[in-house]
N, C-alpha and C positions, 0 to 999 in steps of 0.2 A: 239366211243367205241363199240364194237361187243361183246356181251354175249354169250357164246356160251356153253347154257344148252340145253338140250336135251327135246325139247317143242315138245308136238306133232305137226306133219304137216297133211295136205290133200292135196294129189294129183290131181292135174288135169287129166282131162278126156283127151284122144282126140279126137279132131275134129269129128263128126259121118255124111256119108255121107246122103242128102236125099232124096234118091232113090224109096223108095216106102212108100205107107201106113203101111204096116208090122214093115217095118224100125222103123216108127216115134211111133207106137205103143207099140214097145218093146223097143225103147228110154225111153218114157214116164211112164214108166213101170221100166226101170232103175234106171231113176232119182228119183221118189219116192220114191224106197226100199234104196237110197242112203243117201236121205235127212231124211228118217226114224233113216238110222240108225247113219247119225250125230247127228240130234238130241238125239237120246237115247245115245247115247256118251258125248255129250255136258251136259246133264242132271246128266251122272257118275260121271262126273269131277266135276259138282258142287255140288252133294253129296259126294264125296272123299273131295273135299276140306274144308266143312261144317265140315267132321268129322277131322279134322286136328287138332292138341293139336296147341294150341295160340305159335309163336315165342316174347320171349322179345328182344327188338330192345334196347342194351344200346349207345345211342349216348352221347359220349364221347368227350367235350366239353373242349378242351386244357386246365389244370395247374386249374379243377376244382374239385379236389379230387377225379380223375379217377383211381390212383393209390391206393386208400383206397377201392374204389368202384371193383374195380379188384380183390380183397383180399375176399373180401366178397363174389361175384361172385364163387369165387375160393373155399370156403368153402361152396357152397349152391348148385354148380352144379360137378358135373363128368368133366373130361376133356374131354373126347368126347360130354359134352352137348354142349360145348361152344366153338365155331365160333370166334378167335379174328382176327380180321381185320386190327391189329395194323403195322406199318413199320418197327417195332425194333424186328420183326422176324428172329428166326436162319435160314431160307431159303431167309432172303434178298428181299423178293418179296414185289411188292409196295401194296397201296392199291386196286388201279385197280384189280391187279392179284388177289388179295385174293378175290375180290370180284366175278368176275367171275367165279374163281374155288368154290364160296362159289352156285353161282349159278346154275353151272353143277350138285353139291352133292346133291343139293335140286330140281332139276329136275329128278335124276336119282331115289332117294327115293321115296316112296309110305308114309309113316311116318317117316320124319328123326327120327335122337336122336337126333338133334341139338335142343335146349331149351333160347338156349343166343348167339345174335350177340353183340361184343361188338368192340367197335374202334371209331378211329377219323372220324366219319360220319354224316352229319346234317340228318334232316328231309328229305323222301325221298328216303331213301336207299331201303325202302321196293319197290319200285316200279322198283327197278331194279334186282330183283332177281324173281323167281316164283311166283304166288300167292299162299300167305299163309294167316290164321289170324294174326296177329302181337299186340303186344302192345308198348306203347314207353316209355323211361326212361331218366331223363337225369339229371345234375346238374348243377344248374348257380351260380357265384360267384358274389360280387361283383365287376365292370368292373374296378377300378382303382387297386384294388390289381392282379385283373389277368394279367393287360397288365405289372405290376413290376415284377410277376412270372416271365412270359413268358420271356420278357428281361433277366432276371435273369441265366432261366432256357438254352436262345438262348448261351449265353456271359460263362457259363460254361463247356455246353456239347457239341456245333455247334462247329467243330474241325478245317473249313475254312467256308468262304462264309461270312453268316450273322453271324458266333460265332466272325470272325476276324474284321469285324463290328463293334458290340458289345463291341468286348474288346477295341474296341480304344474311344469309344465314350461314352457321357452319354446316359442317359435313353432319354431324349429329343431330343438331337439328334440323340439319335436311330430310333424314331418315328417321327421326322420331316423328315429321308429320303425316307417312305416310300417303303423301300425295303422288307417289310414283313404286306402280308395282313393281319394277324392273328392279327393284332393291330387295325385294323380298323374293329370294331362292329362286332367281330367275332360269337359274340353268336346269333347276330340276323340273322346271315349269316346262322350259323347252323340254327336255328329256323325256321327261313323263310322258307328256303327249296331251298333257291335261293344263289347262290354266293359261294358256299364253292366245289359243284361239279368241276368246271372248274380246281382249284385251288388241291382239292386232285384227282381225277378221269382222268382229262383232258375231257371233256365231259359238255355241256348243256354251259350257259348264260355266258360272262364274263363282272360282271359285276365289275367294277376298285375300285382302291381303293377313297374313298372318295364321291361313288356315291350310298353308303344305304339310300332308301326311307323310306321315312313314310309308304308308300304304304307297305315295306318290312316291320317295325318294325308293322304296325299292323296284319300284314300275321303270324309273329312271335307269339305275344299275343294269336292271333285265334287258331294257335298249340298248343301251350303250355295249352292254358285251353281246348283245344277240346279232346286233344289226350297224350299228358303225364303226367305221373306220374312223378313229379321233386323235388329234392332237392333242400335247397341253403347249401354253404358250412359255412356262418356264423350262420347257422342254424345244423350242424351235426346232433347232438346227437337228434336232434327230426326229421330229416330226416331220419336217420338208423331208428325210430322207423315207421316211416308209411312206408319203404319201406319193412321193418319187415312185417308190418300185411298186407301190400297189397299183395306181393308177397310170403307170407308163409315162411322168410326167419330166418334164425338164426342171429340175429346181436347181442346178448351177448357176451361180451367179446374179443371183435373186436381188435386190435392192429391198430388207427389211426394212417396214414402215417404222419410224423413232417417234416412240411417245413423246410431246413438250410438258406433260405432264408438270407440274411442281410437287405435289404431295404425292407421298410415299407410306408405305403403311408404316415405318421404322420411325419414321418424324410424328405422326399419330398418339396424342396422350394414351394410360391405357382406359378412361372410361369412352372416346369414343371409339377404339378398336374393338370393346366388351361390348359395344351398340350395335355395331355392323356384326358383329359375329354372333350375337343373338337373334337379329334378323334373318339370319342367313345357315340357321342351325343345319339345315337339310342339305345346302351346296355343299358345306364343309366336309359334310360324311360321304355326300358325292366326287367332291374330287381327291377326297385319300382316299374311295375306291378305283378313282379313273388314274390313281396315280398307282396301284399296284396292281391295274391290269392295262397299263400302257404296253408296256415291255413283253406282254405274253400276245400282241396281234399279231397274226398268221404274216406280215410283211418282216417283222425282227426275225424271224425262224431262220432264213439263211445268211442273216446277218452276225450270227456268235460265232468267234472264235476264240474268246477270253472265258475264264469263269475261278470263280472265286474256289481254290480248291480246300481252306481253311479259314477258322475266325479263332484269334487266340485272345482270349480276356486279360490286360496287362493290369487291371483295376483289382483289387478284391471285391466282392460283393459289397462286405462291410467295411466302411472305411467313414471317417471323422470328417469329410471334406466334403461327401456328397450325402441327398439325399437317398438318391437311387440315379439307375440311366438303365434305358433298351436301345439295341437299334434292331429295327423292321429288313436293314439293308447297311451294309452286303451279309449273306450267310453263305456258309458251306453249299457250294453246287451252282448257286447263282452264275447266270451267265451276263459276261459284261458286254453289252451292246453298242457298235458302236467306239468301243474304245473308253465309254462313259462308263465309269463306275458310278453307281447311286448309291449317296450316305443319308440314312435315315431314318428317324429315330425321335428321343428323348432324353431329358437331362435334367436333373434338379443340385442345384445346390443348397447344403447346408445351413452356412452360417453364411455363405457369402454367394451371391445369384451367381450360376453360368450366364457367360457372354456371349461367347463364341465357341463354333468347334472348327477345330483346326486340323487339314489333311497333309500329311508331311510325308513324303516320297525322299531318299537317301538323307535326311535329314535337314531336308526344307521344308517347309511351308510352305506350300505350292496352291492351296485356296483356304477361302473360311468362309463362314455364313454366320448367321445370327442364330440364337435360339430364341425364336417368339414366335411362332409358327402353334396355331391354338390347338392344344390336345384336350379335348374334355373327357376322354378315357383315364385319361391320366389323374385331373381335376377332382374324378370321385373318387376315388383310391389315396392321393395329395395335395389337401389342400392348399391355393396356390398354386397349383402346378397345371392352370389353365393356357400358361405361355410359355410351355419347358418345350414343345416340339421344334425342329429342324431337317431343312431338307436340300440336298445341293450336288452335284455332279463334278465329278477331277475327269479328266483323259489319263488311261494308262496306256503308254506305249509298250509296244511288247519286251521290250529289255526290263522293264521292271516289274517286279516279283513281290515287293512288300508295299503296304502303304498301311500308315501309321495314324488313327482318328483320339483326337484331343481334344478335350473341353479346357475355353481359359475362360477363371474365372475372374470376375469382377474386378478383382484387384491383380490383376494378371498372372496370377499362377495357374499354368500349365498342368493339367492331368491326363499322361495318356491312359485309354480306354479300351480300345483292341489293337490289334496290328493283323489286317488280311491278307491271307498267301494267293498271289493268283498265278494260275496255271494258265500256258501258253496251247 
């Protein structure tokens, strides 16, 4: 793939004859005042580019509330600040094209107005355009409900190809034919920096489906905490807010985009939820790591004034009813962000499966969530205990001091499990 922005060049010389000492004297004499004044040129450029206002790089992470994130985008910049790089252009032009006409504009400029690249592009993009400062943005979801988007999304609006695919087939064996790489560890693809160029650019590594490394998902991790600023999307409403203070943004009163989605990963047999989450080994360990280093981005820091000053075990270790449970979240010191407390964890039941856990504030029930949420840390230590994980957020107002977390199980019996003390 050939860029073709207008980069400065330097000419060659020709050849000079050496004919006398004269010659070689006012050669030498040449080269000097040449190399002078590249250098003094070389030095402009990197004070022009020093003085260059930061590009934000929104990478746009398929059916992860990009369309929400676009809106917002839409009310915070000008349309001439923002660069979209998207396919569903009224000019028709792929991503490639956008992308090199996006490089010519910013090669031609001294300071664009460009302020936001945004599109379906992983980590990386920046090094294919001019150099600029850049910052990065991104949102990850969790991997079993994006890969039911996606399908969803393919099986609705894909008019031949993979939509005619789609409509003939389940979701399982939509992703057992591996006719679409966006099902295979997409986010770490983006993240990486590796695997998704070939696939939207035509350009750089092809690497197939079914061969993301470790190597890649910890390349990804290393991104994500070195260089973005990231959302999750089961996290919004405290995402709009550090994307709020990081970037100076207006997120008040935002009109969140509402999936019509029908299928849910909850409604999902469990052989094809064992499908999608065997394709997708690499997202999974990606986003329980983006989910416990959400809360530590430099934008929450002056946002704690809660934290968790206790965790009391109301369970004994050993008990007839469970197999075992941890939770990741809340612990001693945690700070509650937000107002959000985060429960999170694991759960097995004995003779009878956990359901639910249950968060109970003066003796209510005040949320619950599911436990299927896939642990395979868990899986090799208890068999079975592939769909013992859970994960979900209460608000604590500052009058309250205790909140109470309970597994019910199957057959609705109640076990409480800890009771956290939080400090004001």
């Amino acid at each position: 793939m050939q860029f073709k922005g207008k980069y400065p060049t330097i000419s060659s010389t020709e050849p000079r004859k050496k004919d006398s000492k004269r010659t070689k004297e006012i050669n030498i004499i040449f080269i000097s005042q040449k190399n002078y004044a590249l250098s003094m040129n070389s030095q402009a450029q990197m004070n022009q580019q020093e003085n260059k206002a930061e590009i934000l790089i929104f990478s746009h992470i398929p059916k992860t509330a990009g369309t929400s994130l676009r809106n917002i985008l839409s009310n915070n910049y000008k349309n001439s600040e923002i660069f979209n790089c998207y396919g569903d252009n009224p000019e028709r032009k792929s991503t490639k094209q956008l992308v090199e006409e996006l490089s010519q504009l910013l090669a031609q400029e001294k300071q664009p107005q460009i302020k936001v690249i945004a599109g379906h592009m992983g980590y990386g993009v920046h090094q294919l355009i001019p150099p600029y400062p850049v910052k990065h943005m991104t949102v990850l979801r969790e991997p079993t409900e994006r890969v039911i988007s996606y399908y969803s999304h393919v099986k609705r609006h894909f008019k031949n190809g993979l939509g005619d695919v789609a409509r003939r087939v389940s979701i399982k064996e939509f992703i057992e034919s591996r006719l679409s790489i966006e099902v295979d560890n997409w986010q770490t693809r983006y993240l990486s920096g590796r695997g998704w160029q070939k696939y939207t650019l035509g350009i750089g590594e092809n690497i197939a489906y079914g061969e993301c490394s470790q190597e890649m998902l910890e390349q990804a991790k290393s991104n994500l905490s070195k260089y973005y600023t990231f959302g999750i999307q089961e996290k919004f409403p405290e995402s709009l807010e550090l994307f709020g203070k990081t970037f100076a943004w207006q997120v008040e009163n935002i009109v969140v985009n509402k999936s019509t989605e029908k299928i849910q990963a909850k409604e999902l047999d469990e052989g094809t939820k064992s499908c999608i989450q065997a394709h997708n080994q690499m997202d999974i360990q990606l986003y329980q790591y983006a989910l416990e280093l959400f809360e530590k981005q430099p934008g929450f820091q002056l946002q704690q004034k809660q934290k968790i000053r206790d965790v009391i075990r109301l369970l004994p270790p050993e008990t007839e009813l469970l197999i075992g449970f941890s939770l990741a979240s809340p612990k001693p010191g945690e700070a509650i962000i937000n107002k959000q407390l985060e429960v999170r964890g694991w759960v097995m039941g004995k003779n009878c499966p956990a359901s639910t856990i249950e968060l109970v504030i003066g003796g209510k029930a005040i949320a619950t969530t599911p436990v299927n949420i896939p642990r395979p840390d868990v899986a090799q230590i208890y068999p079975g205990g592939y769909h013992s994980g859970f994960c979900t957020q209460v608000e604590i107002n500052e009058s309250e001091e205790e909140v109470i977390i309970q597994v019910v199980l199957e057959n609705n019996m109640r076990l409480p499990l800890i009771k956290a003390i939080v400090s004001h």
